[in-house]
C-alpha positions in Angstrom: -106.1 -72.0 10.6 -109.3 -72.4 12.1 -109.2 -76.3 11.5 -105.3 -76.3 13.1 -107.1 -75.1 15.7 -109.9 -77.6 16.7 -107.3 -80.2 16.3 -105.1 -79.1 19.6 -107.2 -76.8 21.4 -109.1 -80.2 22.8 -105.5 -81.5 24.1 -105.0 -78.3 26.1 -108.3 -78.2 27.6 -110.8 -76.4 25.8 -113.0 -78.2 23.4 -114.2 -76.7 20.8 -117.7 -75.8 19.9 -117.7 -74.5 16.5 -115.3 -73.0 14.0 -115.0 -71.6 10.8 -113.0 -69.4 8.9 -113.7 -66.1 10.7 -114.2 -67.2 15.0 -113.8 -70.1 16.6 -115.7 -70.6 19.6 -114.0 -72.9 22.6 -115.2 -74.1 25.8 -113.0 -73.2 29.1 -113.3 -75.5 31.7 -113.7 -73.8 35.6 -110.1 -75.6 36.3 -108.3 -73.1 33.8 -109.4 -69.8 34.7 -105.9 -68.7 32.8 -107.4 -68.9 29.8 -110.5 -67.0 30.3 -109.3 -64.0 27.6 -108.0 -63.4 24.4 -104.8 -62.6 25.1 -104.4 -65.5 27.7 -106.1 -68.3 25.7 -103.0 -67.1 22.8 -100.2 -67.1 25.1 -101.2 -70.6 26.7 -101.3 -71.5 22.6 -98.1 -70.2 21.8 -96.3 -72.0 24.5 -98.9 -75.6 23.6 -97.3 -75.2 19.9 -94.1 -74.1 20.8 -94.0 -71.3 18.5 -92.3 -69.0 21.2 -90.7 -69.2 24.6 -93.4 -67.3 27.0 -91.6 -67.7 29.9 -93.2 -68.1 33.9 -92.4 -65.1 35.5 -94.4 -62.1 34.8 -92.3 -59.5 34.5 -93.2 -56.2 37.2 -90.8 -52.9 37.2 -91.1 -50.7 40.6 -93.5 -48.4 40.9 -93.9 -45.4 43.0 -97.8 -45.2 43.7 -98.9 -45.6 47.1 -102.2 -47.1 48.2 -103.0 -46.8 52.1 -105.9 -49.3 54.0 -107.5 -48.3 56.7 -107.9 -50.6 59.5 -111.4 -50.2 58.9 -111.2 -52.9 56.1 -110.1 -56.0 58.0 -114.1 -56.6 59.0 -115.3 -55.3 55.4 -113.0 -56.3 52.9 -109.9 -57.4 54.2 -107.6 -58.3 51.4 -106.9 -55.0 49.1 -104.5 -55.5 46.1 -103.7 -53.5 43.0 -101.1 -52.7 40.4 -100.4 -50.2 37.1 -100.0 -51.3 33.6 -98.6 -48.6 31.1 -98.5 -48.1 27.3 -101.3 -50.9 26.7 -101.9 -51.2 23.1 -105.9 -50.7 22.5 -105.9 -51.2 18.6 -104.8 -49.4 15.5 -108.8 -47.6 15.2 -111.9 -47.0 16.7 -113.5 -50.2 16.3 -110.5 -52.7 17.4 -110.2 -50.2 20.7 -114.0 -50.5 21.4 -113.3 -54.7 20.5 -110.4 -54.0 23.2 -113.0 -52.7 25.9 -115.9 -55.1 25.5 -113.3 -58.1 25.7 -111.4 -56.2 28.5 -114.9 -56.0 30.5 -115.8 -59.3 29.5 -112.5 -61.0 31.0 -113.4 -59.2 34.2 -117.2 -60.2 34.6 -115.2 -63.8 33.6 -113.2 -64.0 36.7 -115.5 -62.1 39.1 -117.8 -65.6 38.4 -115.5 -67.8 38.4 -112.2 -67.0 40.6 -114.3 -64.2 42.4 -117.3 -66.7 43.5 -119.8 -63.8 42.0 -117.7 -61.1 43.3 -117.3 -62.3 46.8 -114.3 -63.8 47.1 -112.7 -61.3 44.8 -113.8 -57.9 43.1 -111.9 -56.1 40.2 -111.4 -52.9 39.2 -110.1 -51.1 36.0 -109.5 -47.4 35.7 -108.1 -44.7 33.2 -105.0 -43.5 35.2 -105.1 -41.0 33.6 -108.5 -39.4 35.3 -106.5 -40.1 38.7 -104.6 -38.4 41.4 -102.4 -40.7 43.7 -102.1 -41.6 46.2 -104.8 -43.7 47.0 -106.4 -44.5 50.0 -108.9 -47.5 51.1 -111.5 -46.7 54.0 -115.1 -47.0 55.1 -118.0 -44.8 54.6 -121.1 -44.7 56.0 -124.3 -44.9 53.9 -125.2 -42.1 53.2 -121.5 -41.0 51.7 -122.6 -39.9 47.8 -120.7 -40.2 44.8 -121.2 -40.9 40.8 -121.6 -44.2 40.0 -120.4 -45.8 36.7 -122.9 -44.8 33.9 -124.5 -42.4 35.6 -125.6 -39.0 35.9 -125.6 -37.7 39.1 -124.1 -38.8 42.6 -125.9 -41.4 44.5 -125.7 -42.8 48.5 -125.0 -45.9 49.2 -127.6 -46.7 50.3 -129.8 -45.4 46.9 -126.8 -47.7 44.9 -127.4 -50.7 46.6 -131.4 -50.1 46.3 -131.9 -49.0 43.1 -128.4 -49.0 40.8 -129.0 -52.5 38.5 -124.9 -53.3 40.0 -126.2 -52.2 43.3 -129.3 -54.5 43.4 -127.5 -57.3 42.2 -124.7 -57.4 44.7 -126.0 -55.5 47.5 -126.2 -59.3 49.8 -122.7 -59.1 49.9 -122.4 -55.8 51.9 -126.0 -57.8 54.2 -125.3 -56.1 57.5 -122.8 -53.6 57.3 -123.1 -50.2 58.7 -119.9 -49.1 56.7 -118.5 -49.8 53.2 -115.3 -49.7 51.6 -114.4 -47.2 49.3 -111.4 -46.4 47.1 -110.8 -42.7 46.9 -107.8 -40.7 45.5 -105.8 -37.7 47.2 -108.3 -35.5 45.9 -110.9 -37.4 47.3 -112.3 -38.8 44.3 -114.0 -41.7 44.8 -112.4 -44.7 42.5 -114.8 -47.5 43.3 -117.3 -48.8 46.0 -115.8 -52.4 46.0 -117.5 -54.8 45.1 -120.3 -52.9 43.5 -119.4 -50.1 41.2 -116.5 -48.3 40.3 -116.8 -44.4 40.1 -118.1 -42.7 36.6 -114.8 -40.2 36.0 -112.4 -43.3 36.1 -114.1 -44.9 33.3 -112.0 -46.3 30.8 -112.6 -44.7 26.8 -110.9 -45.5 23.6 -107.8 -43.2 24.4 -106.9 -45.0 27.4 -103.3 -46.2 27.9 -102.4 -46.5 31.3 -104.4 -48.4 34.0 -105.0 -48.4 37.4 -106.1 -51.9 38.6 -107.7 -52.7 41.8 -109.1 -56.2 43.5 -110.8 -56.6 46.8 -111.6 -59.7 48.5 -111.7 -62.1 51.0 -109.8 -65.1 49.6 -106.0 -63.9 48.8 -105.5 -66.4 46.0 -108.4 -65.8 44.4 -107.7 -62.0 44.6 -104.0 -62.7 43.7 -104.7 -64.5 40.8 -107.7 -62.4 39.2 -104.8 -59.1 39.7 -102.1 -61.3 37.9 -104.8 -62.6 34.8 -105.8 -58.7 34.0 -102.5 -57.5 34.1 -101.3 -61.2 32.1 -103.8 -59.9 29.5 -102.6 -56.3 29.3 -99.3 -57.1 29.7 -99.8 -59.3 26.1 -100.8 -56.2 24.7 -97.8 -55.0 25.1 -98.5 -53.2 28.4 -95.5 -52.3 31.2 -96.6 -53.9 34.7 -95.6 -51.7 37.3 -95.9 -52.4 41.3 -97.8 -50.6 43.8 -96.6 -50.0 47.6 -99.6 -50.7 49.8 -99.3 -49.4 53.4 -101.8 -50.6 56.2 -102.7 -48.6 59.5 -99.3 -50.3 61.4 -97.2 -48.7 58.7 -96.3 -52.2 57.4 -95.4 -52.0 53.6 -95.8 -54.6 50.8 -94.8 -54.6 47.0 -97.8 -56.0 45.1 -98.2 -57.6 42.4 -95.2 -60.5 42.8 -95.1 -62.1 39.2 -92.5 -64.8 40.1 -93.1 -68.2 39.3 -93.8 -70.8 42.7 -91.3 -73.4 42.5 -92.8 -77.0 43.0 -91.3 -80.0 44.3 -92.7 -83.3 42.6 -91.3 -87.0 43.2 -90.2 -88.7 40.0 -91.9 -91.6 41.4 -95.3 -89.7 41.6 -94.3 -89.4 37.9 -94.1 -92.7 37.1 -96.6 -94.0 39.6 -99.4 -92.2 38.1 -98.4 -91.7 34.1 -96.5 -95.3 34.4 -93.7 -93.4 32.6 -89.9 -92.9 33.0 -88.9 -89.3 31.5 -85.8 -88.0 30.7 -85.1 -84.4 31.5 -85.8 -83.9 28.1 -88.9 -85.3 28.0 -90.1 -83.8 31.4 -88.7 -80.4 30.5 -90.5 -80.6 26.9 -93.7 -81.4 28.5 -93.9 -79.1 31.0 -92.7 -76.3 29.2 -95.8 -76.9 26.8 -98.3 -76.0 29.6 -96.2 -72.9 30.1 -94.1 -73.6 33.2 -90.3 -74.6 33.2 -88.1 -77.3 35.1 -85.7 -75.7 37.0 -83.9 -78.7 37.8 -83.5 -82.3 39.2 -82.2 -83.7 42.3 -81.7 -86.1 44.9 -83.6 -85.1 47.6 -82.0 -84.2 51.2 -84.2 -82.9 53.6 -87.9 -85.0 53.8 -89.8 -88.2 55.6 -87.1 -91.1 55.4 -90.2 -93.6 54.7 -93.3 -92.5 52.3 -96.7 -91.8 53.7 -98.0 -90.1 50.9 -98.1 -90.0 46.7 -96.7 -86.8 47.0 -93.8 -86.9 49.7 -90.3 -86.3 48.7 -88.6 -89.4 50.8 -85.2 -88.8 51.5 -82.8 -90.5 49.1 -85.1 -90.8 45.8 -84.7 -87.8 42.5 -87.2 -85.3 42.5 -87.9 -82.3 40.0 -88.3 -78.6 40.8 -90.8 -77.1 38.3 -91.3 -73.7 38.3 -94.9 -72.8 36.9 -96.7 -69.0 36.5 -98.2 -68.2 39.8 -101.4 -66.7 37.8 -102.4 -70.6 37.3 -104.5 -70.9 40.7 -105.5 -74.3 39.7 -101.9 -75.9 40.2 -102.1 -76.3 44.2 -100.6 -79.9 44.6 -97.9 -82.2 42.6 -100.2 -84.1 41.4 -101.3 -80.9 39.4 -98.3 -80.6 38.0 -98.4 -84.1 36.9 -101.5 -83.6 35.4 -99.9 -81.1 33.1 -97.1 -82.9 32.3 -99.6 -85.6 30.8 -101.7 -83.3 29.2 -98.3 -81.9 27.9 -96.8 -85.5 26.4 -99.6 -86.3 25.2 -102.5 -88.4 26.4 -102.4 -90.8 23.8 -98.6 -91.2 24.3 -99.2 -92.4 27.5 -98.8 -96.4 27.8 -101.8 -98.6 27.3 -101.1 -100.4 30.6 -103.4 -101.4 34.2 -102.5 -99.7 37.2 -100.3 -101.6 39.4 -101.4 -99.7 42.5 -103.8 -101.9 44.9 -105.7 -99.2 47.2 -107.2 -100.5 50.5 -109.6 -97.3 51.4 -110.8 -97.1 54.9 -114.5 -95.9 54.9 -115.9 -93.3 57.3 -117.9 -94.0 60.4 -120.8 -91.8 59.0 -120.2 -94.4 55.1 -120.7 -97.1 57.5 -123.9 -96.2 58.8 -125.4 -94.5 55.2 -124.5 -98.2 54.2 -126.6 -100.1 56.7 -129.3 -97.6 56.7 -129.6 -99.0 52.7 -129.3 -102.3 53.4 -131.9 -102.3 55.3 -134.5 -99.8 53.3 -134.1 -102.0 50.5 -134.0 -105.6 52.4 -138.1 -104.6 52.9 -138.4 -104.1 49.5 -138.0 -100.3 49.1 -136.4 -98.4 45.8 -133.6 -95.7 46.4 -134.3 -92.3 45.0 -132.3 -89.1 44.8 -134.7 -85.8 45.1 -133.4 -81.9 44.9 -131.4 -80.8 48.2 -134.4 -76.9 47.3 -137.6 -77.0 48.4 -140.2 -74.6 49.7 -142.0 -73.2 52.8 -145.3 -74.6 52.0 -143.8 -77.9 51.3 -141.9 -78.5 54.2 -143.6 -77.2 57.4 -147.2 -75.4 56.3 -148.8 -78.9 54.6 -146.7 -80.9 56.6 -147.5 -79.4 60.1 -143.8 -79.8 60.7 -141.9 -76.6 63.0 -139.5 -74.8 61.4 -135.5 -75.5 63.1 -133.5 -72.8 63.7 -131.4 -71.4 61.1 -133.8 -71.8 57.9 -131.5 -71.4 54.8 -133.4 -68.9 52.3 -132.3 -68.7 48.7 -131.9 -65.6 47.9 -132.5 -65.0 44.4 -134.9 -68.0 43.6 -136.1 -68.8 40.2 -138.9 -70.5 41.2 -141.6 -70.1 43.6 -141.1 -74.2 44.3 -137.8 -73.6 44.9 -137.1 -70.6 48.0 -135.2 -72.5 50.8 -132.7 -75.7 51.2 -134.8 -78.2 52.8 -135.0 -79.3 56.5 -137.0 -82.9 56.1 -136.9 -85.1 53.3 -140.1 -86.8 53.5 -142.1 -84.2 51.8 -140.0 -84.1 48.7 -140.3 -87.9 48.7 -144.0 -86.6 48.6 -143.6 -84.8 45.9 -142.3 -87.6 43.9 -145.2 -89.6 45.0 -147.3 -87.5 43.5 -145.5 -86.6 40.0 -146.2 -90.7 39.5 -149.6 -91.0 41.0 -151.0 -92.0 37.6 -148.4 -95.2 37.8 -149.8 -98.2 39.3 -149.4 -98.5 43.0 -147.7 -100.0 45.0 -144.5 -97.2 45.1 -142.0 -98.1 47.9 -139.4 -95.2 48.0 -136.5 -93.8 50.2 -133.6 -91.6 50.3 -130.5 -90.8 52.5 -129.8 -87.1 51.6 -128.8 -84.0 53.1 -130.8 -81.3 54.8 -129.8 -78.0 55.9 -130.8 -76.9 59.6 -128.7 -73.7 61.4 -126.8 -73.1 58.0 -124.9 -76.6 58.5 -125.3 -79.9 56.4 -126.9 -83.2 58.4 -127.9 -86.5 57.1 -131.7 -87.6 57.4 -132.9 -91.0 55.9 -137.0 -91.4 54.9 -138.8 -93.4 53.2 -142.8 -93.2 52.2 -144.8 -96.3 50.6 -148.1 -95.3 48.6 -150.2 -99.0 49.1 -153.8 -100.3 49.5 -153.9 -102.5 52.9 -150.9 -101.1 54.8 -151.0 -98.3 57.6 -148.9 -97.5 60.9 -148.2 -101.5 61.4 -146.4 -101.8 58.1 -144.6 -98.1 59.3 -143.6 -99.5 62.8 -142.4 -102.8 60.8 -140.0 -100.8 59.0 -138.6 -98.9 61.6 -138.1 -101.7 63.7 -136.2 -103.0 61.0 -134.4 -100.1 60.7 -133.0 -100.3 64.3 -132.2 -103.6 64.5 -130.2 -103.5 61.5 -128.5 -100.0 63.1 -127.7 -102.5 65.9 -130.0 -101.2 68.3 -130.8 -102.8 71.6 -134.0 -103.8 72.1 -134.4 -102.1 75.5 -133.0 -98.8 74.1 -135.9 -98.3 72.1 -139.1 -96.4 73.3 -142.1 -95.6 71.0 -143.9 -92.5 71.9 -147.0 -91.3 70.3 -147.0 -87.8 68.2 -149.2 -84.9 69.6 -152.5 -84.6 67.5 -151.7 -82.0 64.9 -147.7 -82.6 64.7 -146.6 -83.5 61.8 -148.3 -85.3 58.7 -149.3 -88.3 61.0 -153.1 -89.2 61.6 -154.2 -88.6 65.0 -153.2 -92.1 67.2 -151.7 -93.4 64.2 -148.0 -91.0 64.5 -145.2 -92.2 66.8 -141.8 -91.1 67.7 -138.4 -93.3 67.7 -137.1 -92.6 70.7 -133.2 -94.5 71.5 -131.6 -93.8 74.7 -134.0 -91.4 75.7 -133.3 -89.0 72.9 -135.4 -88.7 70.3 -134.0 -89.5 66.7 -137.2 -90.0 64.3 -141.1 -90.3 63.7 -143.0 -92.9 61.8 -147.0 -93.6 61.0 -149.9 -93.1 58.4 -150.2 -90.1 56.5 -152.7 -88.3 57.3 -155.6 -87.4 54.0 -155.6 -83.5 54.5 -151.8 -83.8 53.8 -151.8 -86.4 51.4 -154.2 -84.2 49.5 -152.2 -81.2 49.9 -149.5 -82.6 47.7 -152.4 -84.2 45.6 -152.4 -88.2 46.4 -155.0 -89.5 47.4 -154.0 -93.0 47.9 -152.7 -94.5 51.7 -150.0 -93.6 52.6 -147.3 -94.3 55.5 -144.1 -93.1 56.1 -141.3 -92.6 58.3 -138.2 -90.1 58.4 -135.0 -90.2 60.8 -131.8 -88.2 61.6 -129.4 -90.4 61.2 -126.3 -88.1 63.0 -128.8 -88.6 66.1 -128.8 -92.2 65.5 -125.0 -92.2 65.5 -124.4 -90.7 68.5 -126.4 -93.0 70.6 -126.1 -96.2 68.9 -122.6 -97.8 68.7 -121.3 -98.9 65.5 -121.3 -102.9 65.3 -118.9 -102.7 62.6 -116.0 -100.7 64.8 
């Protein structure tokens, strides 16, 4: 079986990493979060082989528990789901119901990495309904409200979680300046969970547990949507009853959740045959599809549209298109083109004609492509080597040996694994150092630049730099290159100002630093290196160097191209 196994698996998406006749052990790739458990990874098989019709919808009967959010929550932890699965079967003995946990809490930790962005954009929670008394209620506490945590004890305060529980310390930059925290508490005031840390220690689920209360917080509603659909997906397998829950805010405004109807999509047969170079039947299409676990619900000319096409994926008045219904637990099917995807992946790659693509693309390139372009051309044109260096770098690095200020808005890494690595850089020139000096034992000379990204007040910018280790060159062969530089940006030759650095700014030698200046607004610095800092990253040949922002250069320099 094992063997059958290998064989497909790969077609569906999940390559296999070993097998043999007890386990089999796939890989899941981060665009099928669906099949991220047991009991999903079989369903998507049954429906792959066709063994069983698995259907779209998942099926949800009314509940009646309430769950009430406090206004509280739309600064905290806006988005508040949850739902009720009854009658789950666990296993037949002790050891298939502890097998039942550990995979039940290893789904979970599963989606709160991938769906749940590490528990940010969505945070779940699974309880023994049994332990509880509803109605719920969602609110905020202050820090110093006390309850028992999960695995412990004795209560704790929020604040003593976040400092000293393992959950607490891990997660506690999410809550990063909040003076109140959302917590899940039943009508006997029992506290549920601290979202998104910890859940509380009498809800804990055991090997008798049947019925389940399951909660998700978040910010993103998808993600939250989809991680509430996959747990109850997975219980629901188990033969588990999926029941609704009403969830009332402060406006008295009510709403049924969890909604397991299928979305309906609408995808042109001619994106079909414009991508796949096929022509399917309804057969065909409705075999495919149904393999990857959604359904056609039908085909049709369409009425009601753009008259002429402007995109793949518009349905143009007059041509067929297909509504597919497919389960709205798969998160990763946001476009027809999606859809089309799976409806290769369902035929059959190697089904698919051997033929060219008959589609001729004219792409229009950005302003900002046009001027990374010519800020190439011209490194290289005086003989300099592109190279690509880590976006991380390090205080030390980037300001202390290179007498550069810190900008506003440093970006700190907050769990860094290595003292090199603490912050996202600001200048590139001192990891061009770096390399520099991880090949000082090559023979010089070593002509380098980059065009990368920097990060200064939390938001991305382009910078260009370049650094060339040589005997017999200095601050000419630097003011060479950036006058090179400039012309090639198309700069006009009375725009352009040299200024002389102050002594002690920057990594420049005293008289031998200058700023760019373009317009009267200054957009780079150029010279000689001084030693001190060329010893700092340990070279100790001549070096000169330059570094620019190239959004400044953009916005006083036209483009010659436009």
């Amino acid at each position: 079986m094992a063997e059958e196994w290998s064989e497909w698996l790969p077609e569906l998406g999940c390559p296999v990493d070993s097998n043999s006749d007890d386990s089999i052990e796939v890989e899941v790739f981060p665009d099928r979060p669906d099949l991220l458990s047991h009991e999903t990874i079989a369903r998507a098989s049954r429906s792959f082989l066709s063994t069983s019709e698995v259907g779209v919808d998942l099926p949800v009967s009314q509940g009646e528990i309430k769950l009430s959010v406090s206004s509280d929550l739309k600064d905290v932890r806006p988005i508040v789901m949850g739902a009720v699965v009854r009658g789950v079967d666990t296993g037949a003995n002790a050891e298939e119901k502890e097998d039942f946990i550990q995979t039940l809490m290893d789904h979970q930790e599963k989606l709160h990495m991938t769906l749940g962005r590490r528990r940010k954009f969505a945070s779940i929670g699974v309880h023994d309904l049994s332990t509880l008394k509803p109605p719920f209620r969602v609110t905020t506490v202050p820090s110093d409200f006390s309850f028992m945590p999960l695995a412990c004890s004795e209560e704790m305060t929020i604040e003593r979680i976040l400092k000293e529980h393992p959950k607490g310390a891990e997660y506690s930059h999410l809550m990063d300046g909040m003076e109140r925290f959302p917590v899940i508490i039943d009508s006997e005031d029992m506290v549920l969970s601290f979202p998104p840390i910890i859940n509380g220690s009498h809800t804990t689920v055991h090997e008798e547990t049947k019925d389940f209360f399951i909660d998700v917080t978040g910010w993103d509603f998808r993600s939250c949507e989809s991680c509430l659909l996959l747990v109850c997906l997975s219980m629901s397998e188990r033969g588990g009853v999926v029941e609704s829950i009403e969830i009332s805010d402060s406006n008295e405004e009510f709403a049924r959740i969890p909604n397991g109807d299928a979305r309906k999509h609408r995808v042109p047969e001619s994106l079909i045959r414009k991508i796949l170079g096929l022509e399917l039947d309804s057969e065909e299409l409705s075999r495919s599809i149904a393999k990857m676990g959604g359904r056609l619900e039908g085909s049709q000319t369409v009425t009601d549209g753009p008259n002429e096409r402007g995109r793949w994926a518009d349905c143009v008045v007059g041509e067929i298109e297909h509504i597919i219904s497919m389960p709205r637990w798969r998160s990763d099917i946001m476009h027809p083109v999606d859809v089309v995807e799976d409806i290769a992946i369902g035929h059959g790659f190697e089904n698919l004609p051997e033929v060219l693509s008959s589609t001729h693309l004219d792409a229009i390139p950005l302003d900002s492509s046009n001027l990374d372009r010519r800020f190439g051309e011209s490194m290289r044109s005086c003989g300099l080597q592109e190279v690509q260096s880590l976006t991380l770098s390090n205080e030390g690095d980037q300001f202390e040996i290179m007498r550069w200020p810190q900008e506003e808005g440093l970006a700190l890494i907050s769990n860094p694994i290595t003292s090199d690595h603490t912050i996202l850089r600001q200048y590139i020139l001192p990891s061009l150092l770096k390399l520099l000096a991880a090949n000082r034992h090559h023979e010089l000379p070593q002509r380098v630049y980059e065009l990368g990204t920097v990060v200064r007040d939390y938001n991305n910018s382009q910078r260009g730099a370049w650094t060339c280790a040589e005997v017999g060159s200095g601050f000419t062969a630097s003011k060479g290159i950036a006058q090179a530089l400039l012309r090639d940006l198309g700069a006009e030759d009375g725009s352009v100002e040299f200024s002389p650095t102050e002594p002690g700014h920057g990594p420049w030698i005293t008289g031998r630093g200058s700023h760019i200046i373009v317009k009267g607004k200054i957009i780079g610095e150029f010279g000689e290196i001084a030693p001190e800092v060329s010893i700092g990253f340990g070279i100790k040949s001549p070096i000169q160097a330059g570094e620019i922002d190239l959004e400044a250069i953009g916005s006083v320099i036209a483009d010659p191209v436009s």
